[in-house]
C-alpha positions as CSV (number, residue, x, y, z in Angstrom):
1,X,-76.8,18.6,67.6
2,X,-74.3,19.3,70.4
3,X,-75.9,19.6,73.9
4,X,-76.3,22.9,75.3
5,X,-76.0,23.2,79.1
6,X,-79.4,24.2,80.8
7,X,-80.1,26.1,83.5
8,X,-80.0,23.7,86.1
9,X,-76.7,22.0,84.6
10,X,-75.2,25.8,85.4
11,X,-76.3,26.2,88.4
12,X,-75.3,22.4,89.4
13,X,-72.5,21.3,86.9
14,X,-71.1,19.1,89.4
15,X,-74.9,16.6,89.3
16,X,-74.5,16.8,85.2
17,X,-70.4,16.1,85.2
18,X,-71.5,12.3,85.8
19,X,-73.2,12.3,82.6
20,X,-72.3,12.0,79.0
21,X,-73.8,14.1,76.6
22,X,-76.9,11.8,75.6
23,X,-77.4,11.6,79.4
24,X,-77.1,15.6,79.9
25,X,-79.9,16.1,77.4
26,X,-82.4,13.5,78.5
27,X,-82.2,15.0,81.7
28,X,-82.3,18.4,80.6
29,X,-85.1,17.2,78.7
30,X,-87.0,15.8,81.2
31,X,-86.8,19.1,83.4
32,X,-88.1,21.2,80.4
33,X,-90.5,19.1,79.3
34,X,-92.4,18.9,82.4
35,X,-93.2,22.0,83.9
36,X,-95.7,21.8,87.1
37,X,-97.2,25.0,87.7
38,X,-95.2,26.9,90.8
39,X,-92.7,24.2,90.7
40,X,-88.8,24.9,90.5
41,X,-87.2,21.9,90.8
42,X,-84.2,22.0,94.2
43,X,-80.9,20.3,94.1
44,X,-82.0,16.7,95.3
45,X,-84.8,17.0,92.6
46,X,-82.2,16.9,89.6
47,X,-80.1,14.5,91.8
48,X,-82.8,11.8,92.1
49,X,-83.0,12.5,88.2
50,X,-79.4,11.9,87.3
51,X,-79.4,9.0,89.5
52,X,-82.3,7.6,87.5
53,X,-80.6,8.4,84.7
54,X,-77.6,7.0,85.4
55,X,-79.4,3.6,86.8
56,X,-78.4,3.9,90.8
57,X,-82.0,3.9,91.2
58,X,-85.1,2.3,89.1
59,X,-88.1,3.9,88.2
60,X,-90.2,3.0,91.3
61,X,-87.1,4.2,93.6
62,X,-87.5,7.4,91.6
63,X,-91.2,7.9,91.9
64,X,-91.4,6.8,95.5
65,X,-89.0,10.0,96.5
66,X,-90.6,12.5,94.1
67,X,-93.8,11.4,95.5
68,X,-92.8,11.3,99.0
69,X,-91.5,14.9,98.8
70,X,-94.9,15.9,97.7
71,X,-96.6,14.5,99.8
72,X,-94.4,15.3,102.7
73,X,-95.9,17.7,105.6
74,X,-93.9,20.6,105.7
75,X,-95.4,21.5,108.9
């Protein structure tokens, strides 16, 4: 099956021009498959997921910024 650009590979081609195809769906994936409730993920979000993706940072790396932006004070 050929990948199919998602929404957030539209709106940000130039994050998803790094990948190859297998990568461009995993991450699409990954954003689909893991809706929270009220969230829509921003640019750095699908950044800090191509980066994963594409090994510039490990798993921890990756859940220390998502959790650090939600647990950031926004006051």
């Amino acid at each position: 099956m050929a990948y199919e650009p998602c929404r957030y590979a539209q709106r940000w081609p130039d994050l998803f021009d790094q990948l190859d195809d297998d990568q461009k769906q995993r991450v699409s994936d990954a954003l689909a498959n893991n809706p929270v409730e009220n969230w829509e993920p921003e640019r750095d979000d699908v950044s800090d997921l191509v980066d994963r993706e594409l090994g510039r940072i490990d798993t921890a790396e990756y859940i220390r910024r998502t959790m650090s932006k939600v647990t950031s004070d926004p006051a």
